[in-house]
C-alpha positions as CSV (number, residue, x, y, z in Angstrom):
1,X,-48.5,-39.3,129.3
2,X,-46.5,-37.2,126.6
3,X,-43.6,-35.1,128.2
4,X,-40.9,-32.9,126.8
5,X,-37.8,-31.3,127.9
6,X,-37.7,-28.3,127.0
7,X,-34.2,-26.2,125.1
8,X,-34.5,-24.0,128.2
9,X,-33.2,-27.2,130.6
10,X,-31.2,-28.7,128.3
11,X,-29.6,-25.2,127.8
12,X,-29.4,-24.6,131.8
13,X,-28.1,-28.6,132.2
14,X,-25.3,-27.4,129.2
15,X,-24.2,-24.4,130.8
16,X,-23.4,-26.2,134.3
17,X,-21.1,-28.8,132.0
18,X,-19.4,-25.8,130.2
19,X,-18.7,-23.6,133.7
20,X,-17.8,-26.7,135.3
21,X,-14.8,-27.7,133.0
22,X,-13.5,-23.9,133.0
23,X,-10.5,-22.8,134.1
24,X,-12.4,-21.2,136.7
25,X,-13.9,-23.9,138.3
26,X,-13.2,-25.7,141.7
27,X,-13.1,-29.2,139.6
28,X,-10.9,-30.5,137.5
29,X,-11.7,-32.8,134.6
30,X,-9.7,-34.7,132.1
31,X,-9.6,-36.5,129.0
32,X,-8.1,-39.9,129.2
33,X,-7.4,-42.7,126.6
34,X,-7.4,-46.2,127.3
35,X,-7.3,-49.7,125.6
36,X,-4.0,-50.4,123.3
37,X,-5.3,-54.4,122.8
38,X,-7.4,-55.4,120.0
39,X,-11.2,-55.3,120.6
40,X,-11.4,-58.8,119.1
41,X,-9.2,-60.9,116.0
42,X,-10.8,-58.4,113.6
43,X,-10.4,-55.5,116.0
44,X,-14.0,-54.7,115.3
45,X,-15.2,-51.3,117.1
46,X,-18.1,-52.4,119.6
47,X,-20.9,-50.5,121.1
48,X,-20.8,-49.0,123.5
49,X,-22.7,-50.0,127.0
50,X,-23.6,-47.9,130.0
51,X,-22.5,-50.5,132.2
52,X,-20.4,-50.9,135.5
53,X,-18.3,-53.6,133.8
54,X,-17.6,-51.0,130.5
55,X,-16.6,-48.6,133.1
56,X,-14.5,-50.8,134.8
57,X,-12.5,-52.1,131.9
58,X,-12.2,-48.3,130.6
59,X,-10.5,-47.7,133.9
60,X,-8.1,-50.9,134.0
61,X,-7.1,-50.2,130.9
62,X,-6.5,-46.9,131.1
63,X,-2.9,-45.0,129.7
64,X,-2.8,-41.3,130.1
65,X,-4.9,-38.3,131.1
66,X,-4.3,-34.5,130.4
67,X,-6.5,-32.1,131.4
68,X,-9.5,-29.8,129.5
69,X,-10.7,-26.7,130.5
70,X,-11.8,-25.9,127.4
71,X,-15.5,-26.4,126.6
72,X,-18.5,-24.6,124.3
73,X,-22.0,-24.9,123.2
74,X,-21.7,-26.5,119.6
75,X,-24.3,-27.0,116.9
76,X,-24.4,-28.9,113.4
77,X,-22.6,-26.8,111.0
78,X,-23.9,-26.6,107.7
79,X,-21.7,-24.3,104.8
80,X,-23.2,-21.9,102.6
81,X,-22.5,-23.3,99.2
82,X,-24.0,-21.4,95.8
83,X,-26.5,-23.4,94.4
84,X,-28.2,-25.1,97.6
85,X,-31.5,-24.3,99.2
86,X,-32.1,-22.8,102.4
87,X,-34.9,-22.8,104.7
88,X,-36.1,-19.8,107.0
89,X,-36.1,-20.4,110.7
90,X,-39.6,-21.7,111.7
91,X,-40.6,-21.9,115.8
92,X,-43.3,-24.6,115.1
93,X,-40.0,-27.0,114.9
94,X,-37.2,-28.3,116.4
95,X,-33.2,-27.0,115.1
96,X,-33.0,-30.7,113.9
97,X,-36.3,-30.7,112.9
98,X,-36.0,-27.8,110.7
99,X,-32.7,-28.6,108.9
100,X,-34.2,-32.0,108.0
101,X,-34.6,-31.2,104.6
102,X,-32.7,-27.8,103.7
103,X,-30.3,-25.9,106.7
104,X,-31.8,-22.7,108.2
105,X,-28.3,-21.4,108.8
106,X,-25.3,-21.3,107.7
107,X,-21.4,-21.0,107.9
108,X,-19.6,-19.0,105.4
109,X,-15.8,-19.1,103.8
110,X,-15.0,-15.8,106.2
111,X,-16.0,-17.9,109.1
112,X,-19.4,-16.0,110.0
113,X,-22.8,-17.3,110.8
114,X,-25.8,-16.1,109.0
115,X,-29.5,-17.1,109.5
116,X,-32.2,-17.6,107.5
117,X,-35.4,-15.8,108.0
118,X,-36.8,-15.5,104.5
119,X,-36.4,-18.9,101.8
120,X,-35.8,-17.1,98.1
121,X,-39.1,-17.9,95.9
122,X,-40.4,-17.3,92.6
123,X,-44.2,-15.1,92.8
124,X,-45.2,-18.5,92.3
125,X,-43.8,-20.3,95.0
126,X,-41.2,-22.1,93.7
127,X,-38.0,-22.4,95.6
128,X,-35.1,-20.6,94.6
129,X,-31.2,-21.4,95.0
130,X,-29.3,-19.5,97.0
131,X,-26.8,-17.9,95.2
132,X,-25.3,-15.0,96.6
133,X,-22.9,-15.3,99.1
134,X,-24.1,-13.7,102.5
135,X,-20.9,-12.5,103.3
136,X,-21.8,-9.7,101.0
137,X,-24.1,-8.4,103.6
138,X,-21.6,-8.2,106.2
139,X,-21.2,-8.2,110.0
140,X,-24.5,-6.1,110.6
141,X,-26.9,-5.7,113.2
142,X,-30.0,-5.6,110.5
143,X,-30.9,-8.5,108.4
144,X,-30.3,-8.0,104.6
145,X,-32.0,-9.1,101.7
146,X,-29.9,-10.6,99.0
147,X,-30.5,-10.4,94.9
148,X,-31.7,-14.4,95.2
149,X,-35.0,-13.0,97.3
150,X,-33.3,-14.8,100.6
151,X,-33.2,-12.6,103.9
152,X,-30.0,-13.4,106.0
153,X,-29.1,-11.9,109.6
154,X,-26.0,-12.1,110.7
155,X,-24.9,-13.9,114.2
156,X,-21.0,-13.9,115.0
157,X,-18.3,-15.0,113.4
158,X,-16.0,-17.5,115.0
159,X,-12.8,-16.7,116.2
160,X,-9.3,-18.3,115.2
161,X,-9.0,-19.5,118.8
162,X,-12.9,-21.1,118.9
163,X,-12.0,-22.8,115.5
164,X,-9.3,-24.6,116.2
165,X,-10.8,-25.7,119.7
166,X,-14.1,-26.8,118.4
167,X,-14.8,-26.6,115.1
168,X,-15.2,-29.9,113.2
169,X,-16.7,-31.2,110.2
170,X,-20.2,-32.0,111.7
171,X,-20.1,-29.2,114.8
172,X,-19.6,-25.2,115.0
173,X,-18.9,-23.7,118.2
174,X,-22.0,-21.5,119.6
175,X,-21.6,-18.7,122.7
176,X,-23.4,-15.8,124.1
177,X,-21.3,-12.6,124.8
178,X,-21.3,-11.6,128.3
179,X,-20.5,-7.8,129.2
180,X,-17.0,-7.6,129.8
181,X,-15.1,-4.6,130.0
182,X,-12.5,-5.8,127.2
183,X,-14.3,-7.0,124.2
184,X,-12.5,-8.3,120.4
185,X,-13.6,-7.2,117.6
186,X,-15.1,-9.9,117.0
187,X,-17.0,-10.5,120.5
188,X,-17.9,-6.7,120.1
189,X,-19.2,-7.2,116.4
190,X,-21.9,-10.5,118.5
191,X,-22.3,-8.2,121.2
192,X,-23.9,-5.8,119.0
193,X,-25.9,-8.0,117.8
194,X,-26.9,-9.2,120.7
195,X,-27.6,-6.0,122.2
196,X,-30.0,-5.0,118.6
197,X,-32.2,-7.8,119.0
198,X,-35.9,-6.8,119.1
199,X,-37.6,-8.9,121.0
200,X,-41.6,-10.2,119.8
201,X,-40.1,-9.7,116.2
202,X,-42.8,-11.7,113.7
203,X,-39.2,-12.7,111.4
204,X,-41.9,-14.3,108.6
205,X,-44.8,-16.3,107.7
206,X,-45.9,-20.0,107.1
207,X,-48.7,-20.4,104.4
208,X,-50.6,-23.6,105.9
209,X,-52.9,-23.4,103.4
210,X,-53.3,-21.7,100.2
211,X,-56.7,-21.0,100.1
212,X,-58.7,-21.1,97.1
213,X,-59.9,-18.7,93.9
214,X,-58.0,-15.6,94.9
215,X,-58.7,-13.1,92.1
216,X,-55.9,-10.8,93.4
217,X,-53.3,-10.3,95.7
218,X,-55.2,-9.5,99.3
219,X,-54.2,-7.0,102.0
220,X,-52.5,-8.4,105.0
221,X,-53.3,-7.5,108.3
222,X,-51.4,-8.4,111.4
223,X,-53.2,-8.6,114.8
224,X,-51.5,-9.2,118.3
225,X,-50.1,-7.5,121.3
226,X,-46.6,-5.8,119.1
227,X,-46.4,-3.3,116.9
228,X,-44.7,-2.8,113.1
229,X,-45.0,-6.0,111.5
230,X,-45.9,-5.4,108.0
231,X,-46.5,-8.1,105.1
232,X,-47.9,-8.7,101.3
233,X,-49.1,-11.6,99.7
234,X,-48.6,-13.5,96.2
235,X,-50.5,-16.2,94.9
236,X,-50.1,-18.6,91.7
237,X,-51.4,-18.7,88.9
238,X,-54.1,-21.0,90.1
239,X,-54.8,-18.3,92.6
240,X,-53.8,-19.3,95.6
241,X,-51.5,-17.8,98.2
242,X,-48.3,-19.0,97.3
243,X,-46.0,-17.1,99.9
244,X,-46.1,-14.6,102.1
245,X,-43.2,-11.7,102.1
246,X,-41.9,-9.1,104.6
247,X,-42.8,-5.5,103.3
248,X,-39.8,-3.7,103.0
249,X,-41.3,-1.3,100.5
250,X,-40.7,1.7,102.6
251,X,-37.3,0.9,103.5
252,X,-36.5,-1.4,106.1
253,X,-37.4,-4.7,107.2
254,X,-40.3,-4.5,109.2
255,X,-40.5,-7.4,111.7
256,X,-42.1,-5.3,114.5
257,X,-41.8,-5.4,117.9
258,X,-43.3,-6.4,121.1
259,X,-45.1,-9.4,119.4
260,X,-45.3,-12.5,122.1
261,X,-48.8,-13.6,120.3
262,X,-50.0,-12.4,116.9
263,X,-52.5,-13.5,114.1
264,X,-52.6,-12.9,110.1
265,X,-55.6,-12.1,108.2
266,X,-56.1,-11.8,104.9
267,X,-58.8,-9.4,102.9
268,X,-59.3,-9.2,99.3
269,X,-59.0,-11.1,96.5
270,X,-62.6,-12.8,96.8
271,X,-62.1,-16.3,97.6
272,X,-63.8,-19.0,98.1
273,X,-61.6,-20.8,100.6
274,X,-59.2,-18.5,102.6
275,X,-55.9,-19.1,102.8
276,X,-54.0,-20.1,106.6
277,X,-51.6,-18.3,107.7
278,X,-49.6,-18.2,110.8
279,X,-46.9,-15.6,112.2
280,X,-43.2,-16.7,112.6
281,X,-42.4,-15.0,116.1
282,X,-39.0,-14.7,117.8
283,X,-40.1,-14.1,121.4
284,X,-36.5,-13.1,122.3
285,X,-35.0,-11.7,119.1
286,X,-33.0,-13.1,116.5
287,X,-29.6,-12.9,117.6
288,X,-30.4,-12.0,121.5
289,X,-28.8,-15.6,121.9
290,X,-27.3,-17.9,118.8
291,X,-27.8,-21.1,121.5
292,X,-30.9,-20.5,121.0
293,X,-31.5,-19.2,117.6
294,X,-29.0,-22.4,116.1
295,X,-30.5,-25.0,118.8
296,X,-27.7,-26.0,120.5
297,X,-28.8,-29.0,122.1
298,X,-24.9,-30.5,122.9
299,X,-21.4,-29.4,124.2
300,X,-17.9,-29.6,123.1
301,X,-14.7,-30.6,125.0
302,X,-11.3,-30.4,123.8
303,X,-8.4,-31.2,124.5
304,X,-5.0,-31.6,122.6
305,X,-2.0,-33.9,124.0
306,X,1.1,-33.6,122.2
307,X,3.7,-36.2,121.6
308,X,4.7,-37.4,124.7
309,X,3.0,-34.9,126.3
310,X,5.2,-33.9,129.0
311,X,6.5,-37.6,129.1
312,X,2.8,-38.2,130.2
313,X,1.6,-40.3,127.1
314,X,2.9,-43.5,125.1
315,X,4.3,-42.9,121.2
316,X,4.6,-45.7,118.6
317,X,1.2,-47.7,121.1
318,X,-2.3,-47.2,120.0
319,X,-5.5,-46.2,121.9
320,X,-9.2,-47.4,121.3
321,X,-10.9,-45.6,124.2
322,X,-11.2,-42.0,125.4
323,X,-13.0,-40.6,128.1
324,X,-13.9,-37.6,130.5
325,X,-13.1,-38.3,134.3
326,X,-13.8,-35.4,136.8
327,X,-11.7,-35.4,140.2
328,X,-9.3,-38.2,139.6
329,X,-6.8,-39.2,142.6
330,X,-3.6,-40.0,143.1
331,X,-2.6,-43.3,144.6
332,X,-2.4,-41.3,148.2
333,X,-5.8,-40.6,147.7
334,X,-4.9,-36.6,147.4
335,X,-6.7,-35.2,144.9
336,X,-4.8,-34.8,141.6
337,X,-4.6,-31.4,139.9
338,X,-1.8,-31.7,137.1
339,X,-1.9,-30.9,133.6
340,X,-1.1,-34.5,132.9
341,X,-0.6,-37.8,133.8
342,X,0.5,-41.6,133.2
343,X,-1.9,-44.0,134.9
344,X,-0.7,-47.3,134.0
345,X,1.1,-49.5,136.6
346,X,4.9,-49.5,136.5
347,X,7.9,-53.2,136.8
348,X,11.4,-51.8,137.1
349,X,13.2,-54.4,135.9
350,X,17.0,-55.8,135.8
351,X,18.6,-58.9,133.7
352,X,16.5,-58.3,130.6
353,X,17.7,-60.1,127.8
354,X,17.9,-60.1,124.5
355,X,14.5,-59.8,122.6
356,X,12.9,-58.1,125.5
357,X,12.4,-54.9,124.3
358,X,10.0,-52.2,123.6
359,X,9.2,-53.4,120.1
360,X,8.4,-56.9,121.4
361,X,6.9,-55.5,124.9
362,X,4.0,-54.0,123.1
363,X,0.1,-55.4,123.3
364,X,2.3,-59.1,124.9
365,X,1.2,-60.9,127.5
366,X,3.8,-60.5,130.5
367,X,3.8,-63.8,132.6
368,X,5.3,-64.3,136.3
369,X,7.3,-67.4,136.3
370,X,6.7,-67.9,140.2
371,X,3.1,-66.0,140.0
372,X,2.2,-67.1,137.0
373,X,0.3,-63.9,137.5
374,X,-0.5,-62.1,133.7
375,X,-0.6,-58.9,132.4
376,X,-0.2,-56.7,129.6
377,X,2.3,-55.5,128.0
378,X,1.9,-50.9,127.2
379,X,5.5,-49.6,126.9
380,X,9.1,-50.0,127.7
381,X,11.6,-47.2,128.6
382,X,14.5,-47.8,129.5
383,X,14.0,-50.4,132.5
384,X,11.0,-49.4,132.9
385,X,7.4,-51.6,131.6
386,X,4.1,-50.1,131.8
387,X,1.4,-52.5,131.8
388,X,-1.9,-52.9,132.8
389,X,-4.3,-55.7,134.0
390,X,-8.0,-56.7,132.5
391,X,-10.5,-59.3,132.4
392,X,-8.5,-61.2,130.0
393,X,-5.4,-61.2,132.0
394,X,-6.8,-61.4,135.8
395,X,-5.7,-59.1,138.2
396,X,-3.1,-61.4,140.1
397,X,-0.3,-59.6,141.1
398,X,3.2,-59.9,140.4
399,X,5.8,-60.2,143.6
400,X,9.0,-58.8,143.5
401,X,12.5,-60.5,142.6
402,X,10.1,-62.8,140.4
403,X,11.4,-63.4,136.5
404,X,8.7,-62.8,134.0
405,X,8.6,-63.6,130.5
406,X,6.9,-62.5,127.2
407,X,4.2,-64.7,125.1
408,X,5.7,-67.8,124.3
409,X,8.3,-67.9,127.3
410,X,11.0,-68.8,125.6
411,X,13.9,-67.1,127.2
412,X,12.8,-63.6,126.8
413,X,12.8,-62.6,130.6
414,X,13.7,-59.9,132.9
415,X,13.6,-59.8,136.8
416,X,11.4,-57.3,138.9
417,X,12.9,-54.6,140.9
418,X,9.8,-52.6,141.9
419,X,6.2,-53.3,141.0
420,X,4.4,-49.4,141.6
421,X,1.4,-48.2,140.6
422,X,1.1,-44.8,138.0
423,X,0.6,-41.0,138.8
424,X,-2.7,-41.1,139.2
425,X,-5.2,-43.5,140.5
426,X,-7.2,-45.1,137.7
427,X,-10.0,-45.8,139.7
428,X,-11.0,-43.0,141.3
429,X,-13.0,-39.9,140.2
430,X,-16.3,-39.7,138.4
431,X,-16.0,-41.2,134.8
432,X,-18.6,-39.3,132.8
433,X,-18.1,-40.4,129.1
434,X,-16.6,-43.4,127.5
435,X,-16.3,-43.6,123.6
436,X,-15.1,-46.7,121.8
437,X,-13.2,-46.2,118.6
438,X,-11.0,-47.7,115.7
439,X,-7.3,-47.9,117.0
440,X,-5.3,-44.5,117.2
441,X,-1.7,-44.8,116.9
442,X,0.3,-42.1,118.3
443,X,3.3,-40.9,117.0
444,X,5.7,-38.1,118.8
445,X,5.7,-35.3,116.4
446,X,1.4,-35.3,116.2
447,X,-0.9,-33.5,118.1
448,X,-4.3,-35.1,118.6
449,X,-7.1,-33.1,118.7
450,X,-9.4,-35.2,121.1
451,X,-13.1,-33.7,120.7
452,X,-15.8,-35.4,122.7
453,X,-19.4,-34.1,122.3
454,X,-22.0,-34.1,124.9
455,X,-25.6,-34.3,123.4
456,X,-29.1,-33.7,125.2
């Protein structure tokens, strides 16, 4: 049995994931990064799995956390550039579907998005180059034609804020305004927009067929339950239809209005097999909604730790692993609601000698001489090592007053003091994404601009 889930869902399913993370919310969620040990001798990224045991290790291994509330609707971006091709929006595909072969919208250098709803072609159907920038249409409510015979309408343009929070080289940030009583001028440009969307629109045609032996150009005639829609046809030189245009001869663009089923027939032009044509219908308006109208299928989070981060996150150590955990704990079992946190466990130590320092500590193996309990080595300050435990070390724990020594145990020891565990409790709270990567290394004066993408 064939099944789909349908945008509508995935867009519902989004929209819980984006409230959720909000400021507003009763939950809390936060990125976390994890693993500062090679994945193997090559340090080759692996896949990968949606296991117990991958969670497990994500959470053993786990450094630092800092918490998001910053989350959007994103979709592929795609730049205008002069010289492409363009395709118009079509509803008998999929978003992905439909920028297979050419994009069907675009962002510009002015940081706007414009859609496609009519592909520049010759009278004889060949494709045409977009060449004029749609900036120079502007931040309308009405779609434009440009010179190049493309049709553009405009959506929103992002804001400086959105950008920088998730805007990336594969995804642009997608919303619908909601009334509010204090809108920018940018939300108030989408808003309007929004708000001027016609719904049943017929926003073009699809030539299925060209039909055969059409001596002239035929009448089009559009039939349905709307109002307005207005079109002409063109055929080739071996007379078929070759496209099918909006006609804007008197003034305008007329997509109508009201339109949730339509037909087009054509008359004239004596052929001997008729051309198939089929309406392009936007049930809800171009524009009413950009999710929809761009696809959005997938969310953004972001989140940005800087430095040390509040003293919250390791410099001059690496990370392989980031993550999204909602509700963490602390060790009490309280729940934890801090902008950031350190989750790796803590040795105090005294009599450190020579050669045990925070160069050395690093990615070593940290041995109890009466334990022989093992560990790894994150970070020392001061007297203080932060290390963690995985499968490669056990999980035997180290007792207090006991020496411990680096890799080859030569010498280089120090004595516990205290053996405690980190702010927060990294085995508690719901971990929702784990993503594997090539090692990060973190520096104090960088900001890294964590962005995690959830895709239905």
């Amino acid at each position: 049995m064939a099944a789909i889930v349908t945008n509508n869902l995935k867009k519902q399913l989004l929209q819980t994931i984006v409230t959720d993370i909000s400021a507003d919310s009763a939950n809390y969620y936060y990125i976390g990064i994890s693993r500062s040990n090679p994945w193997d001798e090559t340090d080759t990224v692996p896949t990968v799995g949606n296991t117990e045991r991958e969670k497990r290790n994500f959470r053993a291994a786990l450094q630092s956390i800092i918490r998001t509330t910053d989350a959007s609707f994103v979709a592929p971006r795609y730049n205008w550039s002069s010289g492409s091709i363009y395709s118009a929006y079509n509803d008998n595909q999929t978003a992905a579907a439909n920028s297979t072969t050419y994009p069907y919208y675009v962002l510009t250098a002015n940081q706007r998005v414009y859609l496609c709803l009519q592909q520049g072609k010759s009278d004889t159907g060949t494709i045409l180059q977009s060449t004029v920038d749609p900036d120079t249409i502007g931040a309308n409510t009405s779609a434009s034609a440009t010179s190049d015979g493309y049709i553009w309408k405009y959506l929103f343009t992002l804001s400086g804020t959105n950008a920088s929070k998730f805007l990336s080289a594969n995804y642009l940030p997608v919303s619908k305004v909601d009334s509010a009583a204090s809108l920018t001028v940018i939300q108030q440009a989408q808003k309007d927009v929004q708000d001027a969307a016609t719904a049943g629109s017929i926003i073009g045609y699809r030539v299925v067929s060209g039909g055969v032996g059409y001596s002239s150009d035929p009448t089009v005639t559009i039939s349905g339950d709307g109002t307005g829609a207005r079109a002409i046809a063109k055929r080739t030189a071996t007379n078929q239809i070759s496209k099918i245009e909006i006609d804007d001869s008197a003034g305008g663009i007329p997509f109508g209005s009201g339109y949730s089923y339509a037909s087009v027939s054509l008359t004239g032009g004596s052929p001997t097999t008729d051309a198939v044509i089929e309406p392009i219908i936007s049930v809800n308006g171009i524009g009413s909604d950009p999710r929809d109208d761009l696809g959005s299928d997938a969310a953004m989070i972001n989140a940005k730790p800087n430095g040390v981060q509040n003293g919250s996150f390791m410099v001059g150590q690496d990370f392989r692993q980031i993550g999204l955990i909602k509700n963490p704990k602390k060790n009490n079992d309280s729940d934890f609601t801090g902008t950031d946190a350190r989750a790796m466990r803590i040795l105090t130590l005294n009599n450190i000698t020579a050669g045990f320092d925070s160069a050395a500590v690093e990615d070593a193996l940290i041995t109890g001489d009466t334990t022989a309990a093992i560990a790894l080595g994150d970070e020392l300050v001061g007297s203080k090592l932060y290390y963690h435990f995985d499968d490669s070390t056990g999980f035997k724990q180290f007792q207090l007053a006991e020496d411990v020594f680096l890799d080859s145990g030569t010498g280089i020891t120090a004595t516990i003091v205290t053996d405690s565990e980190g702010e927060v409790k990294p085995f508690s709270g719901e971990l929702l994404y784990i993503e594997n990567r090539s090692a990060v290394v973190r520096d104090a004066a960088q900001t890294e601009d964590i962005k995690i993408i959830v895709k239905l």
